[in-house]
mmJSON file of the N, C-alpha and C atoms, coordinates in Angstrom:
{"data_MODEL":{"atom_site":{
"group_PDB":["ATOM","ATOM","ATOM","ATOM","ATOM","ATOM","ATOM","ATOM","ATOM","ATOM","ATOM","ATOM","ATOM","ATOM","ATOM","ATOM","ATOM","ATOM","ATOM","ATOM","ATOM","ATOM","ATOM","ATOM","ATOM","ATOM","ATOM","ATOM","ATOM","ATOM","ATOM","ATOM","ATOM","ATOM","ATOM","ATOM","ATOM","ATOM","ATOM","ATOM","ATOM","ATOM","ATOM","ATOM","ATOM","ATOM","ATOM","ATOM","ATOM","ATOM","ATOM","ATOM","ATOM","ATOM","ATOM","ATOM","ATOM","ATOM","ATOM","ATOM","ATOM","ATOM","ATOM","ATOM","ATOM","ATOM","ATOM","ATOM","ATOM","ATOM","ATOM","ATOM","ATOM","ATOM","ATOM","ATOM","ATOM","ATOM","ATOM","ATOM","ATOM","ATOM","ATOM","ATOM","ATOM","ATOM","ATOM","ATOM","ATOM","ATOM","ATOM","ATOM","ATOM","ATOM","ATOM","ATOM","ATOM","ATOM","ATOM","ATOM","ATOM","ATOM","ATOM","ATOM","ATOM","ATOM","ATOM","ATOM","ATOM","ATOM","ATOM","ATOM","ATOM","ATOM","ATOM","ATOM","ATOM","ATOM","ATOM","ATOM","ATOM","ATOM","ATOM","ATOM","ATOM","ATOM","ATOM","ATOM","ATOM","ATOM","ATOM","ATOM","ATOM","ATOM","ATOM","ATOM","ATOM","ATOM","ATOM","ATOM","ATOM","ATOM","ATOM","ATOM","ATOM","ATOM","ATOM","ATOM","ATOM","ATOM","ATOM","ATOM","ATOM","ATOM","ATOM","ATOM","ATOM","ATOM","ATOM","ATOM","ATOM","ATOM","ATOM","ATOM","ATOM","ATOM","ATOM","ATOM","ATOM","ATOM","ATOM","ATOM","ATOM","ATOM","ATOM","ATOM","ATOM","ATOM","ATOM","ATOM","ATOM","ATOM","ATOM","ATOM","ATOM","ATOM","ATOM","ATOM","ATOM","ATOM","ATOM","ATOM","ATOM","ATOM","ATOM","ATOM","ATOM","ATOM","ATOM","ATOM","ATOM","ATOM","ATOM","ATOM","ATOM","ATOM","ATOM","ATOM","ATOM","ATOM","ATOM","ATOM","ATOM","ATOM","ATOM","ATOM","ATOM","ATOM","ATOM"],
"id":[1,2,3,4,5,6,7,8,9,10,11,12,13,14,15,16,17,18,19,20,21,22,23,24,25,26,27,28,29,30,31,32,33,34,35,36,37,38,39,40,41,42,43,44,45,46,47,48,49,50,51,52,53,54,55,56,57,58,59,60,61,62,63,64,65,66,67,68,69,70,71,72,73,74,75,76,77,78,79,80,81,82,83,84,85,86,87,88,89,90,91,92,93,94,95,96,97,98,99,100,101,102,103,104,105,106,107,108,109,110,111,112,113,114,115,116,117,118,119,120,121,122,123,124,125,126,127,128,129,130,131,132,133,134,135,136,137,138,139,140,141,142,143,144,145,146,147,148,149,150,151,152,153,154,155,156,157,158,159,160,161,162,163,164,165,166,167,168,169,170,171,172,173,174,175,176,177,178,179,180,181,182,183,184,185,186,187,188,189,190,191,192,193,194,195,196,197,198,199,200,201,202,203,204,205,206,207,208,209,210,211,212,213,214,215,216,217,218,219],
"type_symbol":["N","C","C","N","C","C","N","C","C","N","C","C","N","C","C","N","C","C","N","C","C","N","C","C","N","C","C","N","C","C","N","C","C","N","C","C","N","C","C","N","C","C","N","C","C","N","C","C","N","C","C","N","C","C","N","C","C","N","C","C","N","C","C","N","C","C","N","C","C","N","C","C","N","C","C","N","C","C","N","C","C","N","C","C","N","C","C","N","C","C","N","C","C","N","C","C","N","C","C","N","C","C","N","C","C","N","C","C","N","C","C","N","C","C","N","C","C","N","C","C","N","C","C","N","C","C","N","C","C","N","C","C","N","C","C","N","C","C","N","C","C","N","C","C","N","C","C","N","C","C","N","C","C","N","C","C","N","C","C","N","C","C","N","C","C","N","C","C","N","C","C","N","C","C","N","C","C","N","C","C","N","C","C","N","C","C","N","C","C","N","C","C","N","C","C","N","C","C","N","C","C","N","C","C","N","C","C","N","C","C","N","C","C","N","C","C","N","C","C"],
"label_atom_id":["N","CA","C","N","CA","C","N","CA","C","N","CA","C","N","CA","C","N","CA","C","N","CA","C","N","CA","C","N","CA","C","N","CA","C","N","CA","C","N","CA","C","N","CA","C","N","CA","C","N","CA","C","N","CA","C","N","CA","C","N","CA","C","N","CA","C","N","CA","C","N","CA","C","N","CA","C","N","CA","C","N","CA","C","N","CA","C","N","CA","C","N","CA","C","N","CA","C","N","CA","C","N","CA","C","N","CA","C","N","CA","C","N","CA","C","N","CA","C","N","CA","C","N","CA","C","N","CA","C","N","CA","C","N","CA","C","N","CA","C","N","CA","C","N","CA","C","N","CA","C","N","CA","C","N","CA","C","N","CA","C","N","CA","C","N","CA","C","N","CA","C","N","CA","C","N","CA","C","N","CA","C","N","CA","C","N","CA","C","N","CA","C","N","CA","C","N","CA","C","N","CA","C","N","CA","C","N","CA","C","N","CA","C","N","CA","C","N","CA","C","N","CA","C","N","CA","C","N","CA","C","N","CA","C","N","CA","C","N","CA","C","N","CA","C","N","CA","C","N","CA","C","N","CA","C"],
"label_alt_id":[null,null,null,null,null,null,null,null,null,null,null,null,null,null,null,null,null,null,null,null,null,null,null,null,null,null,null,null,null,null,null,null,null,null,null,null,null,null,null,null,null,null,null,null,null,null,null,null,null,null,null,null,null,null,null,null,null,null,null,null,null,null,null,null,null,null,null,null,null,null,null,null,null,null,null,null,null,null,null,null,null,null,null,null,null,null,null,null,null,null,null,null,null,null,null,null,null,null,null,null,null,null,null,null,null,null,null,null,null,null,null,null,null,null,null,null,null,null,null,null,null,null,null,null,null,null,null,null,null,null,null,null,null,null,null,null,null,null,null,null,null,null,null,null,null,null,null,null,null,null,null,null,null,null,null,null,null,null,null,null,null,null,null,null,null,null,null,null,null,null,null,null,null,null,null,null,null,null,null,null,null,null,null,null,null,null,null,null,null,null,null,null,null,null,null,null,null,null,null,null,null,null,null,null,null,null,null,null,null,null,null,null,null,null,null,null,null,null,null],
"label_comp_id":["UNK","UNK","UNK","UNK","UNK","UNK","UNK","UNK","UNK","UNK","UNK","UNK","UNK","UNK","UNK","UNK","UNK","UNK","UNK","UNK","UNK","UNK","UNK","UNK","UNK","UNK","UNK","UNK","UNK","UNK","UNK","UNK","UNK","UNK","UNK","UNK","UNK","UNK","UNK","UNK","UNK","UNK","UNK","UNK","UNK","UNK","UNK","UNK","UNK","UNK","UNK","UNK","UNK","UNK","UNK","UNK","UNK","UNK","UNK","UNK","UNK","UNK","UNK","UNK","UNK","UNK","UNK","UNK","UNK","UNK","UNK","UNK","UNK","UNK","UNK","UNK","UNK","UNK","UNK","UNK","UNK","UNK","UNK","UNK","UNK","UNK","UNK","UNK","UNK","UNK","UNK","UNK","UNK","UNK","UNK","UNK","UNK","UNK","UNK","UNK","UNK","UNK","UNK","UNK","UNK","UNK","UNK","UNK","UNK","UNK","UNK","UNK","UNK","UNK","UNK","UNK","UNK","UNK","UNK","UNK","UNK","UNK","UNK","UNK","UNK","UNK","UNK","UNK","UNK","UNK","UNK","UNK","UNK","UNK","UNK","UNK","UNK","UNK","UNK","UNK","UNK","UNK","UNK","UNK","UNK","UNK","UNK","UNK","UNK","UNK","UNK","UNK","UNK","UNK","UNK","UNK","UNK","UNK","UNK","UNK","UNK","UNK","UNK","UNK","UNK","UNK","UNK","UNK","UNK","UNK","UNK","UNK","UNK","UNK","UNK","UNK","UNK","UNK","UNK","UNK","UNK","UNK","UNK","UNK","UNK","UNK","UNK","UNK","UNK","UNK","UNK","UNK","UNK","UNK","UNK","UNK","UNK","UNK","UNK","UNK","UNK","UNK","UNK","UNK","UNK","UNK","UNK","UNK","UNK","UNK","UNK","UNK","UNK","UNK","UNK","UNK","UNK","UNK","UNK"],
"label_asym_id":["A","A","A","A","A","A","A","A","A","A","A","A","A","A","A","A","A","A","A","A","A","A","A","A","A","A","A","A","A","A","A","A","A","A","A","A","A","A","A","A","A","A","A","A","A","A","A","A","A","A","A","A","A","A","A","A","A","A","A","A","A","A","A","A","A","A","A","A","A","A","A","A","A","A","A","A","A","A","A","A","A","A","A","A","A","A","A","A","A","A","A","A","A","A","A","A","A","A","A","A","A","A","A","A","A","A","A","A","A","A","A","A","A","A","A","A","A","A","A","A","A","A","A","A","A","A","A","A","A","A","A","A","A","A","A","A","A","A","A","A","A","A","A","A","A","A","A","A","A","A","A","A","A","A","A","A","A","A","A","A","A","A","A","A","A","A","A","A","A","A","A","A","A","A","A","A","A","A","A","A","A","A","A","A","A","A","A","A","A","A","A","A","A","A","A","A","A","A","A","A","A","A","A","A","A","A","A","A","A","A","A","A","A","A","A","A","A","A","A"],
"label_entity_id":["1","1","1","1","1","1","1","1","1","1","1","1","1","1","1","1","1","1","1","1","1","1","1","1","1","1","1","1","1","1","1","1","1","1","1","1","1","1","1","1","1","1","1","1","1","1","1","1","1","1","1","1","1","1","1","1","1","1","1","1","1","1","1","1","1","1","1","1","1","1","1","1","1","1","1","1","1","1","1","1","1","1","1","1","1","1","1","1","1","1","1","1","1","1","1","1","1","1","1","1","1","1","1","1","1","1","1","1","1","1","1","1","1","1","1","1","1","1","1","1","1","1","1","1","1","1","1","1","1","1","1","1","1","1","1","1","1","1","1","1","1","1","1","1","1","1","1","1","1","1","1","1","1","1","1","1","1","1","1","1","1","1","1","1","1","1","1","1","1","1","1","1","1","1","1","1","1","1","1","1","1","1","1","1","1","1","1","1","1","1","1","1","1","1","1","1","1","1","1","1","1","1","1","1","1","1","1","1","1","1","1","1","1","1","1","1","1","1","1"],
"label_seq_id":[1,1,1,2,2,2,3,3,3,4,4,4,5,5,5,6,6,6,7,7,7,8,8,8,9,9,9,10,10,10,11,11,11,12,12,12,13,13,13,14,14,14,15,15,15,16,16,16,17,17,17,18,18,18,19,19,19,20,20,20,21,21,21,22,22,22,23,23,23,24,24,24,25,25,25,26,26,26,27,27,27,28,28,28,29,29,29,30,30,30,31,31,31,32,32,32,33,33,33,34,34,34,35,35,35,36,36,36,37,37,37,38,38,38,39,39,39,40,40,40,41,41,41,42,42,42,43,43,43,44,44,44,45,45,45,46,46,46,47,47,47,48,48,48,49,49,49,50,50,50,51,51,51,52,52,52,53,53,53,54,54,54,55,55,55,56,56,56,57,57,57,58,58,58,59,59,59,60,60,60,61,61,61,62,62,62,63,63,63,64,64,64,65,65,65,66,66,66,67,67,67,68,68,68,69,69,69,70,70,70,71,71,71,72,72,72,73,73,73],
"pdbx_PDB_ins_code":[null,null,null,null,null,null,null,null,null,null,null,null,null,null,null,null,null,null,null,null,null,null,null,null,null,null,null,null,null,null,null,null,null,null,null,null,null,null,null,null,null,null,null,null,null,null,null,null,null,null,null,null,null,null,null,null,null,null,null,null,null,null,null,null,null,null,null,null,null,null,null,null,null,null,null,null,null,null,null,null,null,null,null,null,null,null,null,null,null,null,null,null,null,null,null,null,null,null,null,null,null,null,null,null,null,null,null,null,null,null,null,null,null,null,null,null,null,null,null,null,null,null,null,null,null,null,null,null,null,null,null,null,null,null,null,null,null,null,null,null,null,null,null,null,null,null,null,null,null,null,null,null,null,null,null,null,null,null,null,null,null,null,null,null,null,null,null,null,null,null,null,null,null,null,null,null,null,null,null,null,null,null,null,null,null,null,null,null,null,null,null,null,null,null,null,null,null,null,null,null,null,null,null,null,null,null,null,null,null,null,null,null,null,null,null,null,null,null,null],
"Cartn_x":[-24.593,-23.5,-22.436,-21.073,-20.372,-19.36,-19.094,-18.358,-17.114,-16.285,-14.864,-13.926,-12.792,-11.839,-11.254,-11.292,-10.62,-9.095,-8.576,-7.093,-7.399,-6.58,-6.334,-5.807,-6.871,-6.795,-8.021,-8.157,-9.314,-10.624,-11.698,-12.961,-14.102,-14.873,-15.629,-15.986,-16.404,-17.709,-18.079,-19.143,-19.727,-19.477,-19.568,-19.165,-20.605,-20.819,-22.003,-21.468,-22.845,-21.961,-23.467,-23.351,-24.693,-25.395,-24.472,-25.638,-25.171,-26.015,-25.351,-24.23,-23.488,-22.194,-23.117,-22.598,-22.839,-21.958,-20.554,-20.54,-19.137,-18.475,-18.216,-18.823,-18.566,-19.049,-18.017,-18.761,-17.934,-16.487,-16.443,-15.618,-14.127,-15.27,-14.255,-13.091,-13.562,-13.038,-11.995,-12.709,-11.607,-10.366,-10.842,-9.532,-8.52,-8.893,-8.467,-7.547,-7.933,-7.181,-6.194,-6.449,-5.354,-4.132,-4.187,-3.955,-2.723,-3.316,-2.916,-1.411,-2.394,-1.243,-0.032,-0.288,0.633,1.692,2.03,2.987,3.93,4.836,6.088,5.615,6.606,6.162,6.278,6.772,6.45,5.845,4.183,3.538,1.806,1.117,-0.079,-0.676,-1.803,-3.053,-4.257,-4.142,-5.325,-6.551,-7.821,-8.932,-9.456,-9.633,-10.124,-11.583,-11.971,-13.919,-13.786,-14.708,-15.579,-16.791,-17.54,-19.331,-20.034,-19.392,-19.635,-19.56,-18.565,-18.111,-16.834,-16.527,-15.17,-14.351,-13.564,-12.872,-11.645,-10.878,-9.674,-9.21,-8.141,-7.05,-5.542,-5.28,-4.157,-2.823,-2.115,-0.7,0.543,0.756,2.322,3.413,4.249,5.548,6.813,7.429,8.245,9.955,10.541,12.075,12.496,13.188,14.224,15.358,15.738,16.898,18.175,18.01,18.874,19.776,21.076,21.893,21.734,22.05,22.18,23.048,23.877,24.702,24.077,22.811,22.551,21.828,21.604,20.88,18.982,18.178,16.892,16.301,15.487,15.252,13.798],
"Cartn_y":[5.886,6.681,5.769,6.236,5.525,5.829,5.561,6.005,5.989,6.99,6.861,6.448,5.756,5.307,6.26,6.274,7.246,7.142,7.823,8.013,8.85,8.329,9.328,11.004,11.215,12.651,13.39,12.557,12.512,12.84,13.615,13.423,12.748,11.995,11.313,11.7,11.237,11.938,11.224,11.571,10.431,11.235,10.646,10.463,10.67,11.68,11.372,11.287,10.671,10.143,10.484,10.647,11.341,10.431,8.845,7.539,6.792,5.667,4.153,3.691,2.857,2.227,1.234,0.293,-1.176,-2.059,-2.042,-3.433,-2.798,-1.549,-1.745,-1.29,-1.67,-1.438,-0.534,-0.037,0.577,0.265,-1.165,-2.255,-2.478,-2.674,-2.514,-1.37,-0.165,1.108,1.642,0.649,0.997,-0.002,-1.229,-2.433,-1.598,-0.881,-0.917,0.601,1.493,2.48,2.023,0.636,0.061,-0.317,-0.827,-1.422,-0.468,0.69,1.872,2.387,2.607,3.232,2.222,0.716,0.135,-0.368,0.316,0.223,1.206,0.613,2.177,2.76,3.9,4.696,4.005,2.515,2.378,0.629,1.427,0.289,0.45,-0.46,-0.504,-1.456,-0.887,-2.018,-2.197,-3.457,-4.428,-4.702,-4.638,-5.002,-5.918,-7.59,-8.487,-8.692,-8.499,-9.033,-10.235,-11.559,-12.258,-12.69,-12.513,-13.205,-11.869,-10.601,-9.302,-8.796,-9.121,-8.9,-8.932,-8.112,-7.917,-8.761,-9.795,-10.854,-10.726,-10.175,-10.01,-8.357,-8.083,-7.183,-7.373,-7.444,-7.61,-6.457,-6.562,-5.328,-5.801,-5.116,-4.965,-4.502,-4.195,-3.657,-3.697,-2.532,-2.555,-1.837,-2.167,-1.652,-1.194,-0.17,1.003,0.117,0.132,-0.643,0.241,1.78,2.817,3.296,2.826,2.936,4.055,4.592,5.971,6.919,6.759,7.737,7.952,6.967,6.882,8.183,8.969,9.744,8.674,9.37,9.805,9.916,9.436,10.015,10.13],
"Cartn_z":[-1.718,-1.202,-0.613,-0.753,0.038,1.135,1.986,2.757,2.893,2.604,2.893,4.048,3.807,4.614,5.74,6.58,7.475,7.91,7.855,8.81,9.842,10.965,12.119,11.815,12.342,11.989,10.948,10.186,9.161,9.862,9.392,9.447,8.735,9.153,8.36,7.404,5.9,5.033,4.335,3.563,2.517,1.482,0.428,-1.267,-2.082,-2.408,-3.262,-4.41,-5.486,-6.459,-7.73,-8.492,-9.726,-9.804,-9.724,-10.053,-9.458,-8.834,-8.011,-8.649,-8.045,-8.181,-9.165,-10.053,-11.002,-10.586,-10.365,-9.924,-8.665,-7.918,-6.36,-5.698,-4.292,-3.171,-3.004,-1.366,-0.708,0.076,-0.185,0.691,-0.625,-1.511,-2.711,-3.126,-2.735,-2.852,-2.11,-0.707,0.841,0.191,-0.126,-0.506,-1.583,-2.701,-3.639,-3.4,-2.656,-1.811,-0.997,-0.082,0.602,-0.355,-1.502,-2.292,-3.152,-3.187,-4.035,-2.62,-1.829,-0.392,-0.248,-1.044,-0.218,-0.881,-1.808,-3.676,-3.554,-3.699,-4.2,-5.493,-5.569,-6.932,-8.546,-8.564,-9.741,-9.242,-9.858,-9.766,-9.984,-10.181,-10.903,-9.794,-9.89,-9.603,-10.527,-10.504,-11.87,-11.278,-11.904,-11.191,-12.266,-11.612,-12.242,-12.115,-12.859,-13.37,-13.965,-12.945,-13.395,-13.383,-13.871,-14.274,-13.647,-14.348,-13.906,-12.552,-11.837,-10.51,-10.329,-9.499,-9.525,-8.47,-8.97,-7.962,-7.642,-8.04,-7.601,-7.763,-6.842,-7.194,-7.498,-8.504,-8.667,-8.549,-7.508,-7.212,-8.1,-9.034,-9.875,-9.207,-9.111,-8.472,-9.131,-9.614,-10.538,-9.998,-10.557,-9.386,-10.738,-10.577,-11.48,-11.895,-12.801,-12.654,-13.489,-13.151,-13.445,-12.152,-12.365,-11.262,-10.724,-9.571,-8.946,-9.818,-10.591,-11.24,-13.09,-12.983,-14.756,-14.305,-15.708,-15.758,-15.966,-15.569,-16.04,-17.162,-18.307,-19.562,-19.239],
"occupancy":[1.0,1.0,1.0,1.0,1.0,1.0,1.0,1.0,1.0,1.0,1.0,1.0,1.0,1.0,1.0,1.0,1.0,1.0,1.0,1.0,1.0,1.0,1.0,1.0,1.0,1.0,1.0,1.0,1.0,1.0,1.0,1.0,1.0,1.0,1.0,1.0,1.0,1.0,1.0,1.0,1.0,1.0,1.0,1.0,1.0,1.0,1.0,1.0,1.0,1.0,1.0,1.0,1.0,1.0,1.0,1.0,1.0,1.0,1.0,1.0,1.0,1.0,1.0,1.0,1.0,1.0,1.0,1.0,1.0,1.0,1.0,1.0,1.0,1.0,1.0,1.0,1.0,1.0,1.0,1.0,1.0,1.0,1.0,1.0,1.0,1.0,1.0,1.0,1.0,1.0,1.0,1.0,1.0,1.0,1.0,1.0,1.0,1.0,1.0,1.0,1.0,1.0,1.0,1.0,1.0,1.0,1.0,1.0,1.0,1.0,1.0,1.0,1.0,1.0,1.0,1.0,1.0,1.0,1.0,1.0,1.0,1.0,1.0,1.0,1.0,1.0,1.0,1.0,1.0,1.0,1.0,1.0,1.0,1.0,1.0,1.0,1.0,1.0,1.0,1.0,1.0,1.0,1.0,1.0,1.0,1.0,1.0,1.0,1.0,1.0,1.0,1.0,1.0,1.0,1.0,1.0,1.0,1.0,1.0,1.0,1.0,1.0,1.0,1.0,1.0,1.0,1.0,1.0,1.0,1.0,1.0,1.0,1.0,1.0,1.0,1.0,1.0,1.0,1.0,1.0,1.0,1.0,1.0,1.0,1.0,1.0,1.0,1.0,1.0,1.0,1.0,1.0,1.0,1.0,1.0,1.0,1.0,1.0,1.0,1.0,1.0,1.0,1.0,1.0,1.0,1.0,1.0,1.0,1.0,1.0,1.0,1.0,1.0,1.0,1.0,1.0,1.0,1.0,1.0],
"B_iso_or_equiv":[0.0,0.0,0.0,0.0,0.0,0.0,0.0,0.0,0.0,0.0,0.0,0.0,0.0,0.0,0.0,0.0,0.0,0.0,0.0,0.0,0.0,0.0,0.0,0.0,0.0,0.0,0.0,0.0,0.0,0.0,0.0,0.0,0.0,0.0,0.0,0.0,0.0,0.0,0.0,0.0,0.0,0.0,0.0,0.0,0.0,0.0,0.0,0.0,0.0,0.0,0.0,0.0,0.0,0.0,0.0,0.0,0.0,0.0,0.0,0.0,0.0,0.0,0.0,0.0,0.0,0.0,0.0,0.0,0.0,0.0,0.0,0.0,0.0,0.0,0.0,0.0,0.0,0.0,0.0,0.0,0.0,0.0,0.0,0.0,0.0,0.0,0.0,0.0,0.0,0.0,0.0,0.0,0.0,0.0,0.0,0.0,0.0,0.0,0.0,0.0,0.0,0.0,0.0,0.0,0.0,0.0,0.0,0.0,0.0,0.0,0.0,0.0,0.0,0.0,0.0,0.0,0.0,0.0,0.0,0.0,0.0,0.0,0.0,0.0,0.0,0.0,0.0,0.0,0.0,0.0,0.0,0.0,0.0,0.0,0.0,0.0,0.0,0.0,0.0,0.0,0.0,0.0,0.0,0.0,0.0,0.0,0.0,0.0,0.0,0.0,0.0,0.0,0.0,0.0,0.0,0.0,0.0,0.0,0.0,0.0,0.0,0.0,0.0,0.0,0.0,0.0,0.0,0.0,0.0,0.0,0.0,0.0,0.0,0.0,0.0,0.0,0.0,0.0,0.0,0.0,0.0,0.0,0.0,0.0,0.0,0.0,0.0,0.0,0.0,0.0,0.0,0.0,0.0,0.0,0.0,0.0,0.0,0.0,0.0,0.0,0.0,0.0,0.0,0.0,0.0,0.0,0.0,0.0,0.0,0.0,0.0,0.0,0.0,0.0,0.0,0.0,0.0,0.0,0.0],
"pdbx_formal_charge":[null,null,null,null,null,null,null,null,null,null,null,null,null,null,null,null,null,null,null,null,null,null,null,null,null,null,null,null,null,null,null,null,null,null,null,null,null,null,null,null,null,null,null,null,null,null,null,null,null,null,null,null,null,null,null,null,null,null,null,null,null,null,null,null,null,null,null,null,null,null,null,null,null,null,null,null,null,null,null,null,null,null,null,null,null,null,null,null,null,null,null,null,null,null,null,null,null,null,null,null,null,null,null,null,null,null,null,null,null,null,null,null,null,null,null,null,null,null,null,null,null,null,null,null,null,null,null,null,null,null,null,null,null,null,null,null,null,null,null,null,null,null,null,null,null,null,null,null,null,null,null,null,null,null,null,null,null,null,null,null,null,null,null,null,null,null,null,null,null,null,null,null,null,null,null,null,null,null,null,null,null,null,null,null,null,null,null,null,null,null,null,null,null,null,null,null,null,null,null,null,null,null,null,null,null,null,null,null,null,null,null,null,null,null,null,null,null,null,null],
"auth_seq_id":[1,1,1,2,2,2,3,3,3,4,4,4,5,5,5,6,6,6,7,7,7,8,8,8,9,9,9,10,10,10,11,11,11,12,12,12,13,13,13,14,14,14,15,15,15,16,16,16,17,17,17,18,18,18,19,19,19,20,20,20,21,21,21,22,22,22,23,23,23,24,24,24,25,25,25,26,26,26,27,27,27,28,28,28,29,29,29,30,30,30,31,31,31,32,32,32,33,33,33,34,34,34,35,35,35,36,36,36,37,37,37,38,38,38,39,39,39,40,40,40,41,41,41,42,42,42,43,43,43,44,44,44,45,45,45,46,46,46,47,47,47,48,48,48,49,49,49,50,50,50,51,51,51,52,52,52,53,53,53,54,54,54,55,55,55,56,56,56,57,57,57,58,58,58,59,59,59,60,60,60,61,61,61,62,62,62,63,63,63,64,64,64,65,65,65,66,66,66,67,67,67,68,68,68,69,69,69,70,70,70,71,71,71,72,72,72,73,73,73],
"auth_comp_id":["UNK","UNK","UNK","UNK","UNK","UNK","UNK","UNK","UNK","UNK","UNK","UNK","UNK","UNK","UNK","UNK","UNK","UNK","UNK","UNK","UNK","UNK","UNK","UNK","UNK","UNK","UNK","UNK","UNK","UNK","UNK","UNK","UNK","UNK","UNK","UNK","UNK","UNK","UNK","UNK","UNK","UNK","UNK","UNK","UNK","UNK","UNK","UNK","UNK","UNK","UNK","UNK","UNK","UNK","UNK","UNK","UNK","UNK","UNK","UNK","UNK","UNK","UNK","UNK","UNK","UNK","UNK","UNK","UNK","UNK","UNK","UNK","UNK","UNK","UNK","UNK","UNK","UNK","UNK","UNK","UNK","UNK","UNK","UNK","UNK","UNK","UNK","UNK","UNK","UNK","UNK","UNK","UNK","UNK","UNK","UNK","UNK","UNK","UNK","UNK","UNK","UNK","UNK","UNK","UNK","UNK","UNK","UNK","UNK","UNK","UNK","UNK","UNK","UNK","UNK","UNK","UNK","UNK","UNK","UNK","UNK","UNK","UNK","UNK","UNK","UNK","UNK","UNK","UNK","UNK","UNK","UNK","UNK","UNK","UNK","UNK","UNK","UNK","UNK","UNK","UNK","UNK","UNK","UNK","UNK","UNK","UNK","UNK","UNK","UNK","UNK","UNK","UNK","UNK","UNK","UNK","UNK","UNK","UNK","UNK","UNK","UNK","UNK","UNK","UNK","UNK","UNK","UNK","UNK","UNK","UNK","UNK","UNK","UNK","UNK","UNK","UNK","UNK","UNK","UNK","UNK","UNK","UNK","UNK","UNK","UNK","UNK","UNK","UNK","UNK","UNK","UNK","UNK","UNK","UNK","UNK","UNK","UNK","UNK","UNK","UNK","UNK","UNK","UNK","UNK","UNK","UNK","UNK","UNK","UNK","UNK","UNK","UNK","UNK","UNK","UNK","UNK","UNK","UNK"],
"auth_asym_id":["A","A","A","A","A","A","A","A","A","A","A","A","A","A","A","A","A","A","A","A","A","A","A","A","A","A","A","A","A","A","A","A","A","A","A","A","A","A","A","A","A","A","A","A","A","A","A","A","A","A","A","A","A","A","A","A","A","A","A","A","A","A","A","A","A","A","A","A","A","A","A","A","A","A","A","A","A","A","A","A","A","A","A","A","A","A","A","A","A","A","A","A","A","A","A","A","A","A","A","A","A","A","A","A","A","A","A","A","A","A","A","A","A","A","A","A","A","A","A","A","A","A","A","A","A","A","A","A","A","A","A","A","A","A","A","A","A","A","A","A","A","A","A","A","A","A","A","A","A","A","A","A","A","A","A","A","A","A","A","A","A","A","A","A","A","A","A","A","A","A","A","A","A","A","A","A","A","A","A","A","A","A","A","A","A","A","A","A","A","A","A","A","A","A","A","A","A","A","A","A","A","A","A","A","A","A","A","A","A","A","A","A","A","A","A","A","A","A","A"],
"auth_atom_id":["N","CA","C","N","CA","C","N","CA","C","N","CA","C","N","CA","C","N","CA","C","N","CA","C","N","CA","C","N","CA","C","N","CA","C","N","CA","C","N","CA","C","N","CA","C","N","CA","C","N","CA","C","N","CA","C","N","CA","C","N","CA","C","N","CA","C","N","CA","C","N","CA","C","N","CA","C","N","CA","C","N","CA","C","N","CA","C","N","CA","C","N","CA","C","N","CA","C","N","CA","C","N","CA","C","N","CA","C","N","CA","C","N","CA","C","N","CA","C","N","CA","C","N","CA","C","N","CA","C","N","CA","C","N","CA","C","N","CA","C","N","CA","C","N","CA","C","N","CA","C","N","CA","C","N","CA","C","N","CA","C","N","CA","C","N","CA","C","N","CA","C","N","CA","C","N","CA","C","N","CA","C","N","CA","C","N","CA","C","N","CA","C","N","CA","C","N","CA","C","N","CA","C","N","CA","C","N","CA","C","N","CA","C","N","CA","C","N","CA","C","N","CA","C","N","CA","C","N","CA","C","N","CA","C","N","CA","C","N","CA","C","N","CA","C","N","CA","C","N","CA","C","N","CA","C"],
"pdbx_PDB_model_num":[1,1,1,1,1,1,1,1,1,1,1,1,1,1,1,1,1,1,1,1,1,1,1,1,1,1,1,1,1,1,1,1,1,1,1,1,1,1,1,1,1,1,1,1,1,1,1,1,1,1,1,1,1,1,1,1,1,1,1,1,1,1,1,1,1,1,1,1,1,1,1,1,1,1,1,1,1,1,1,1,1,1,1,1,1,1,1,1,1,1,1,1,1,1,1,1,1,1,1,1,1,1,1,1,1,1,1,1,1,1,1,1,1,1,1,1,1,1,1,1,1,1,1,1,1,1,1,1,1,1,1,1,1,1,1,1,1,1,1,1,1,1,1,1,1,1,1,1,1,1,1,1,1,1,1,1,1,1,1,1,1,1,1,1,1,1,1,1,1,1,1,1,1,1,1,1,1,1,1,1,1,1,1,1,1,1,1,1,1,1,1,1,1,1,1,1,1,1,1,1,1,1,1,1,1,1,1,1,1,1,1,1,1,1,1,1,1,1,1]
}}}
């Protein structure tokens, strides 16, 4: 089971899940939520695996480059 991240205001809970995690933790999940919260709206996060473990997170970040008056497609 793992335990979720809290915000103020939040109540605790746990996560059940049908089968054990294979390769995150619970530590992994909190990082990768931080990770997610901390991106403007155009942007990705990468999760690097090596020697079947997951070693890095990688954050993308991408800027609009449609002036305020272009339209949208």
């Amino acid at each position: 089971m793992a335990q979720a991240r809290q915000t103020p205001g939040d109540a605790p809970f746990t996560l059940s899940l049908d089968k054990p995690l294979k390769v995150l933790t619970s530590w992994h999940i909190q990082k990768i939520d931080e990770a997610l919260a901390g991106l403007g709206p155009f942007a990705e996060v990468r999760l690097i695996k090596n020697k079947g473990k997951l070693r890095f997170i990688q954050k993308v970040e991408s800027e609009s480059m449609l002036g305020p008056s272009e339209p949208r497609k």
